[in-house]
C-alpha positions in Angstrom: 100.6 -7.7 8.8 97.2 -7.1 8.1 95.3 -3.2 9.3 92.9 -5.6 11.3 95.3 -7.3 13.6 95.3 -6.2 17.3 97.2 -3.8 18.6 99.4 -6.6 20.8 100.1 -8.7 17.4 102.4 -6.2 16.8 104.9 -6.3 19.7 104.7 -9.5 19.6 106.3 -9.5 16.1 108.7 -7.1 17.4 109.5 -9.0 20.7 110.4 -12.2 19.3 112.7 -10.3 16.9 114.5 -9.1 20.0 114.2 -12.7 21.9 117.0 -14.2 20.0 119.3 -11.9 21.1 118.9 -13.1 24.5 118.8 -16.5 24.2 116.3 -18.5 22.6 115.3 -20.6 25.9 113.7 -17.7 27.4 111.8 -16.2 23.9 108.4 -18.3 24.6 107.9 -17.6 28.2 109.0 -13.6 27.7 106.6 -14.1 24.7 103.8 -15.1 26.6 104.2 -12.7 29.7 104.0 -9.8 27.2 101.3 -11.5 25.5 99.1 -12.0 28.7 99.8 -8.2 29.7 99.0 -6.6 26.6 95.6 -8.6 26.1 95.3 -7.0 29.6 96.0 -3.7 28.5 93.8 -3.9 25.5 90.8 -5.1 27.5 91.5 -2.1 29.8 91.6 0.3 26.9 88.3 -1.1 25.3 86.4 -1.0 29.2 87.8 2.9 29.1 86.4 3.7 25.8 83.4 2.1 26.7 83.0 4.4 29.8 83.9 7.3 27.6 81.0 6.6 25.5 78.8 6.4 28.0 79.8 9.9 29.8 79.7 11.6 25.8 76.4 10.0 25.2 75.1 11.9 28.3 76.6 14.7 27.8 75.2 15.3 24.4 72.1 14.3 25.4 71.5 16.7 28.8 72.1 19.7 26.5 69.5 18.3 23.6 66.5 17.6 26.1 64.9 18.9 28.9 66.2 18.6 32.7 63.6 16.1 33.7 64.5 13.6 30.6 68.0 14.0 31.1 67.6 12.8 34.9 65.8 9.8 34.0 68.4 9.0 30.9 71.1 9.2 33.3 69.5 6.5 35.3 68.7 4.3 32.8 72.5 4.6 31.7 73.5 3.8 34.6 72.0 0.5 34.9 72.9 -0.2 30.9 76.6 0.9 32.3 76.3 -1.8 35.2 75.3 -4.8 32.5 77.6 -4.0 29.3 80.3 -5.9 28.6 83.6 -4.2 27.3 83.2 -5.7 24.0 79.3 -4.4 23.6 78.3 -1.4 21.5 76.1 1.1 23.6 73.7 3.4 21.3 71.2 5.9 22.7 68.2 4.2 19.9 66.2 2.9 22.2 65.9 6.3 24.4 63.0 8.6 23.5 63.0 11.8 24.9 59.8 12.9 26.9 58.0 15.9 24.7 58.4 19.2 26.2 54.8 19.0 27.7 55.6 16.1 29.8 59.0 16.8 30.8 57.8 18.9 34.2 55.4 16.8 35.1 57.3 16.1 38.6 58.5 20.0 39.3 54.5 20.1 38.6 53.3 17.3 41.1 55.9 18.7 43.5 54.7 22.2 43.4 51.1 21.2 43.4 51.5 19.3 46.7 53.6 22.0 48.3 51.4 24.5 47.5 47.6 22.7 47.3 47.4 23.5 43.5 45.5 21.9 41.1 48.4 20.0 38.7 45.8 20.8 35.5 45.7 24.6 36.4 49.9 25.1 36.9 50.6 22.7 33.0 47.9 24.9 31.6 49.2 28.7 33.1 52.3 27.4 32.1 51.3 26.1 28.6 50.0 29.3 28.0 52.7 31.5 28.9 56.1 30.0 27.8 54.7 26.6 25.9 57.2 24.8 28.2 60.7 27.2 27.3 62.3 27.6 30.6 64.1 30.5 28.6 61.3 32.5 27.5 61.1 36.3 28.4 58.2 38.4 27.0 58.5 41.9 26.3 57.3 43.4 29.3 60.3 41.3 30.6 58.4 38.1 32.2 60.8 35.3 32.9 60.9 31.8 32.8 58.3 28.6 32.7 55.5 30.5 34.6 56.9 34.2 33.2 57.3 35.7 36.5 58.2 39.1 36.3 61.2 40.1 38.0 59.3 42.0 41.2 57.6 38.6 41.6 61.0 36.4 41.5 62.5 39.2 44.2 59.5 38.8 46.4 59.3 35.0 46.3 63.5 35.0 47.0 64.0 33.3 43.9 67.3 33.1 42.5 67.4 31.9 39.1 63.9 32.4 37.6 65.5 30.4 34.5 65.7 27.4 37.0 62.8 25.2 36.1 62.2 24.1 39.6 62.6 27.6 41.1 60.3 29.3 38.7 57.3 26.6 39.1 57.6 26.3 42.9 57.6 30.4 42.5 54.3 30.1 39.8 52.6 28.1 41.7 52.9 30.0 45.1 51.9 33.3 42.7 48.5 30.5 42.0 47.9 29.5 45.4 47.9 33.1 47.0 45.2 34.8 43.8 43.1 31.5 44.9 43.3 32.3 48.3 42.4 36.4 47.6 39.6 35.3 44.9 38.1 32.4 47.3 39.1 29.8 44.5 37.3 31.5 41.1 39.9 30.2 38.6 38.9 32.7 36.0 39.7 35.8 38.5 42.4 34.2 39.1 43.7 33.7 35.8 42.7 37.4 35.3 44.9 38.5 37.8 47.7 36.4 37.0 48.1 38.3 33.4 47.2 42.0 34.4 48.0 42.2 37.9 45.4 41.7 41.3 44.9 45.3 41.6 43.7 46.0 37.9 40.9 42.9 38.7 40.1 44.9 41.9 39.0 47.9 40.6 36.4 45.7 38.1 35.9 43.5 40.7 35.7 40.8 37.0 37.8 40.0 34.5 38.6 43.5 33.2 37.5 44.4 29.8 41.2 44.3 28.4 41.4 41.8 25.3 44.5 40.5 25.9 43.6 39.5 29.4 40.1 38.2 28.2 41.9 36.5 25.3 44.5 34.9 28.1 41.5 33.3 30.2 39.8 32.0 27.7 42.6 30.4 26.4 43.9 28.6 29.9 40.4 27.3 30.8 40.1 25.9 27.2 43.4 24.4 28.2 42.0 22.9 31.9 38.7 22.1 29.8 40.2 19.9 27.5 43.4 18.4 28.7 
């Protein structure tokens, strides 16, 4: 027997070996019960590994790209799941993962609702500080998306400061309270953000700190030209 015969071809074989010991009357209808239940149990097996592909693909592919690209894969294989056939090849080619930039985008609208924050301003602060790596941590020990330092994350209740969501809706609320102290100038804000509210106090301007200088210049370029 050829390699490429299906798996039933072979008890078949074997079952009509073992019919004429039973009486050769009754070998074609045995045959064809055991023929109808293992064409059964191969199309069971096939719609299995089919599901099993679909649960790997996802699984590979929630670790490789970012949480908001992962929801949205899951949902488009789960309407590929609902329309493949058990005899249909699933491949992930026709997926393209959002780029890192774009895969907040609705943490960012969320945030920016909850908290009347400008969408531009929270991509760019964050853009600056992590460049979108929910697992950055500075050295001065900043955390996250948004790099909230730990007093921040205690203060605001939050958790996980590795959490996407949690550290943007914490970020943004860190935004919409400088705003509020610094009647909405961005750049005092932005000042603040980096060395703290109280060193901008005792300026009562950007400080003359070139790090802090260097960060506000580089987020309003950001807001400028996005």
């Amino acid at each position: 027997m050829s390699a490429e015969a299906p798996p039933f071809a072979v008890s078949v074989g074997v079952r009509s070996i073992l019919g004429s010991r039973h009486g050769g009357e009754k070998r074609e209808a045995t045959d064809s019960r055991h023929f109808a239940r293992r064409t059964t149990d191969h199309r069971q097996r096939r719609k299995r590994r089919a599901h099993h592909l679909h649960s790997a693909i996802l699984t590979a592919v929630t670790f490789a790209i970012p949480h908001q690209s992962a929801a949205k894969l899951k949902q488009a294989l789960s309407r590929s799941r609902a329309k493949t056939k058990a005899n249909v090849s699933v491949t992930i080619d026709s997926f393209e993962p959002l780029p890192a930039s774009r895969a907040y985008d609705d943490l960012i609208r969320e945030a920016a609702d909850a908290y009347r924050v400008d969408p531009k301003l929270i991509h760019s602060v964050i853009r600056a500080e992590s460049e979108f790596n929910p697992w950055a941590v500075s050295r001065a020990g900043a955390q996250g998306l948004m790099q909230l330092m730990p007093k921040i994350s205690r203060a605001f209740h939050i958790t996980d400061p590795f959490d996407p969501r949690q550290n943007i809706m914490g970020g943004t609320r860190l935004l919409r309270e400088l705003l509020d102290l610094h009647r909405g100038n961005v750049r005092l804000v932005l000042a603040s953000y980096n060395a703290g509210a109280g060193v901008v106090a005792r300026y009562g301007a950007v400080p003359p700190i070139h790090e802090t200088q260097k960060y506000v210049k580089r987020v309003t370029d950001f807001l400028n030209n996005d």
